[in-house]
C-alpha positions in Angstrom: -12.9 21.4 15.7 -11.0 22.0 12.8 -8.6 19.0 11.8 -5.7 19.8 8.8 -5.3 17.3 6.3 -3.0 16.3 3.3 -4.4 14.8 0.4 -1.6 11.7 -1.5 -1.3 9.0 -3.4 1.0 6.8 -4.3 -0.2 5.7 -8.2 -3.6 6.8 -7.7 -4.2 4.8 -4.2 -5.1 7.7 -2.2 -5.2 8.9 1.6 -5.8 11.5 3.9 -2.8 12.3 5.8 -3.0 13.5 9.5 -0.3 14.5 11.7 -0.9 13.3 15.4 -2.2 10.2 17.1 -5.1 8.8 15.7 -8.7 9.9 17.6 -10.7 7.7 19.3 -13.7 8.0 16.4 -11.2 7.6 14.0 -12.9 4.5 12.1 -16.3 6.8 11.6 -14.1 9.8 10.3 -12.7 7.6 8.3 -15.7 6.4 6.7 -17.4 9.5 6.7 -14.2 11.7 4.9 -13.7 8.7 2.8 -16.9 9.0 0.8 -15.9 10.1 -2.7 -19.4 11.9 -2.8 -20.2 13.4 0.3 -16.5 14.2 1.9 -13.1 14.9 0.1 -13.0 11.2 -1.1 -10.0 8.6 -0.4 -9.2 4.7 -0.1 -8.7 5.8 3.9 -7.2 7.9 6.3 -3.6 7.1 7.4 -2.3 9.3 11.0 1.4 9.9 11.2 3.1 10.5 15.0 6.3 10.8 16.4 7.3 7.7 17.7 10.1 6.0 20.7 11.2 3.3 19.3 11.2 4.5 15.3 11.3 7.9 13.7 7.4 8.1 13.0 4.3 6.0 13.4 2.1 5.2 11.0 -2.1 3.8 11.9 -4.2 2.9 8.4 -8.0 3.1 8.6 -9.3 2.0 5.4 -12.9 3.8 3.8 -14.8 0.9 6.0 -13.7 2.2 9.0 -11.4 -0.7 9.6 -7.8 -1.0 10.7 -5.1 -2.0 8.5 -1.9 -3.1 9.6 0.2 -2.1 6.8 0.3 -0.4 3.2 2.4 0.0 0.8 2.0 3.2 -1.5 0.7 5.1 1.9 3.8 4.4 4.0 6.1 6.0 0.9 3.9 9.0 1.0 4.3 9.5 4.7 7.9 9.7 4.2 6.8 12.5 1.0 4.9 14.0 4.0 7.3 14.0 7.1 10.5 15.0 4.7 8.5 17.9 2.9 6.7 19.8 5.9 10.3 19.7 7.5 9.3 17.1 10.5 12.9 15.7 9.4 16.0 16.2 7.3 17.0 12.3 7.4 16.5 10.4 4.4 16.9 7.2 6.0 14.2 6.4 7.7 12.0 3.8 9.9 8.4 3.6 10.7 6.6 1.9 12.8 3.3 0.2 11.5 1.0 -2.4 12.7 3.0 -5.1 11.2 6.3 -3.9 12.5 9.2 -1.5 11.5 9.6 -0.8 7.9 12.6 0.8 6.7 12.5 4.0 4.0 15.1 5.8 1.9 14.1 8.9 0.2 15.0 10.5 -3.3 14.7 14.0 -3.4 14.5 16.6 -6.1 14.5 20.1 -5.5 14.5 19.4 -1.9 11.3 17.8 -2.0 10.7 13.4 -2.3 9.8 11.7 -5.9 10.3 8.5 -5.0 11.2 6.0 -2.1 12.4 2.7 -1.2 10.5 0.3 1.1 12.4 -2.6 3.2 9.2 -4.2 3.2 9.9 -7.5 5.2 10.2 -10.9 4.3 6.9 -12.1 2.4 6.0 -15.4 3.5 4.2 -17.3 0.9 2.0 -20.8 0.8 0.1 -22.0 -2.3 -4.1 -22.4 -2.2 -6.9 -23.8 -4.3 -7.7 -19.8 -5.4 -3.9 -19.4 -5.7 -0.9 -18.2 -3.5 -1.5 -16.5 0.1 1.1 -14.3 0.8 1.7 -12.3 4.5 3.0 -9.2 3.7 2.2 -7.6 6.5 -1.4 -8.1 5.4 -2.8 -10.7 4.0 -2.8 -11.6 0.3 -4.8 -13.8 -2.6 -2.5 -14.1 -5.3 -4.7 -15.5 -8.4 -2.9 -16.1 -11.7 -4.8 -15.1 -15.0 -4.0 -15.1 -18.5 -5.5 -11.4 -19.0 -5.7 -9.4 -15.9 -7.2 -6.6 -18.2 -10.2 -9.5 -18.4 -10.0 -10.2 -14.9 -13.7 -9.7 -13.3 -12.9 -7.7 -10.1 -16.5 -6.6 -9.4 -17.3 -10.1 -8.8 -14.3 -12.3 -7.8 -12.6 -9.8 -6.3 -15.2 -9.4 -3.3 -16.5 -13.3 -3.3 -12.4 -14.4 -3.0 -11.4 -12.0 -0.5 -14.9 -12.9 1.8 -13.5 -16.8 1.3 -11.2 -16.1 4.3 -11.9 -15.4 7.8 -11.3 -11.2 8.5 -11.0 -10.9 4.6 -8.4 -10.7 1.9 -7.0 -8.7 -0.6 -7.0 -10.2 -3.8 -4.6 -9.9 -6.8 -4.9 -10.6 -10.2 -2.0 -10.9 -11.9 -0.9 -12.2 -15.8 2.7 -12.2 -16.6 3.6 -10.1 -19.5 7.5 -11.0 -20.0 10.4 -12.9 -17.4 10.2 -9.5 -15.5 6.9 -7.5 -15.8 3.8 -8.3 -14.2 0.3 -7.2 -15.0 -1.7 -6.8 -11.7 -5.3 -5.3 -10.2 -6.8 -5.4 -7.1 -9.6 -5.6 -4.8 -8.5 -4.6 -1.5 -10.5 -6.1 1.3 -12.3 -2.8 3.2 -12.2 -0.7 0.0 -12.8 -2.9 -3.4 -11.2 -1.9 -6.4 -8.0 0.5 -6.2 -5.8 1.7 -8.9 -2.5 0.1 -6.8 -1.7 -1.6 -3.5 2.2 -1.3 -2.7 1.9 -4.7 -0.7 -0.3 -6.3 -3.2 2.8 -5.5 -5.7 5.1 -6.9 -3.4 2.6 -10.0 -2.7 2.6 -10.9 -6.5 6.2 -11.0 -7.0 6.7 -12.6 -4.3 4.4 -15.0 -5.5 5.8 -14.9 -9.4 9.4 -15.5 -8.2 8.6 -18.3 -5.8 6.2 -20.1 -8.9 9.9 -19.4 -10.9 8.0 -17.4 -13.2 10.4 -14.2 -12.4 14.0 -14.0 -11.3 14.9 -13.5 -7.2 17.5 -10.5 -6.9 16.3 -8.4 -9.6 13.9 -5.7 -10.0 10.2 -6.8 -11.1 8.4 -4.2 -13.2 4.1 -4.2 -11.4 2.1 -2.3 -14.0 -1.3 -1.2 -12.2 -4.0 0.6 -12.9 -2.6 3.5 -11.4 1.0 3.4 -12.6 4.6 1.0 -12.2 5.8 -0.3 -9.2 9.4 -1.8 -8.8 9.8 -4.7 -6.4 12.4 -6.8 -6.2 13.0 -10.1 -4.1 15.9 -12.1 -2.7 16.3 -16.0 -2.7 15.1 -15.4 1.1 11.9 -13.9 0.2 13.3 -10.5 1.5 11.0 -7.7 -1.1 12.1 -4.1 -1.5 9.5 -2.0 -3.2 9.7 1.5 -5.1 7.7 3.7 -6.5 6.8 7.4 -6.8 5.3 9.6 -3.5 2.7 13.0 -4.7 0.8 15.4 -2.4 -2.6 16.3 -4.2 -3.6 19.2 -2.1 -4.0 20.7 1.5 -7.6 20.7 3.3 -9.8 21.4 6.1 -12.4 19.3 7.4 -14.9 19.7 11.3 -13.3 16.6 13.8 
């Protein structure tokens, strides 16, 4: 069986986009479609469905095969994808993910998105020997560095996000002025990526509660893959944006 797919990314962390519930074999499709080798190549397949109690669904499966609850740049490219292909007009929208309703408002240009806005929750944040945990959803290692450029992700990456039962992912971040943070990441089920979208939103949650950047005002994440904009209330309340881009259609046997 033919299944239709839509490659995006969201600052280079890239996905293959589905439209219907997720199959039952979906954590060996995903590792198998995954491979940047031997299939089209992504961080991990992410299905989109209609949904009762929220506008769309949203189920991650990272290149591993397993199941995320939440992510960042993929849930702004769903909204790219449901506002484009015409499964809505509303630019104002909520989707339901394994961590719970996350609200999205959409800029468009040319009636098609650039960019949206992610209510992404309250991030709840505790301080640890490696650094900060933070529960965005999904869990987060927060390590401050002086040089994240320096920061050895090959091998502290994977040995700091195994330090935790079910895994981590694992920030390092070095501050490069009172609003602009320097951050890369080893996501736990598919090691280095050029961005995570809750990652960003992990380390400034983490930065502003350290006092190292201000609550209420946007916080410029340079990644590998691009800028994010996060920003974060006295409550701990974060609202992420950043830019949404389809790569190209495809084809691949279920």
């Amino acid at each position: 069986m033919k299944m239709h797919f839509t490659k995006m990314q969201g600052l280079g962390n890239d996905y293959l986009y589905f439209y219907g519930e997720a199959p039952g074999d979906a954590a060996g499709l995903s590792r198998r479609l995954s491979d940047r080798h031997f299939g089209p190549g992504a961080d991990g397949l992410i299905f989109i469905a209609p949904a009762q109690d929220a506008d769309f669904s949203m189920r991650i499966f990272n290149a591993d095969g397993s199941e995320a609850r939440m992510c960042g740049n993929g849930i702004r490219c769903v909204g790219k994808y449901v506002y484009d292909k015409g499964h809505t007009h509303k630019r104002e929208l909520v989707i339901a993910t394994g961590a719970g309703p996350r609200r999205l408002r959409l800029a468009c240009e040319g009636g098609k998105v650039v960019s949206v806005a992610v209510d992404m929750g309250r991030a709840l944040v505790r301080s640890g020997t490696d650094g900060d945990f933070v529960d965005m959803g999904n869990p987060h290692l927060v390590h401050f560095v002086p040089d994240a450029e320096a920061a050895p992700l090959l091998t502290e990456g994977p040995r700091l996000s195994g330090s935790v039962p079910d895994g981590v992912n694992v920030e390092f971040v070095s501050q490069l002025g009172p609003a602009c943070l320097r951050m890369r990441v080893w996501e736990r089920g598919s090691g280095v990526t050029l961005a995570c979208g809750t990652g960003a939103c992990a380390a400034a949650a983490a930065a502003v509660r350290r006092g190292l950047c201000p609550p209420e005002q946007p916080i410029e994440l340079r990644l590998d893959g691009g800028v994010l904009r996060v920003t974060v209330s006295a409550e701990g309340q974060v609202e992420m944006e950043g830019p949404a881009e389809t790569v190209y259609e495809g084809e691949v046997e279920g």
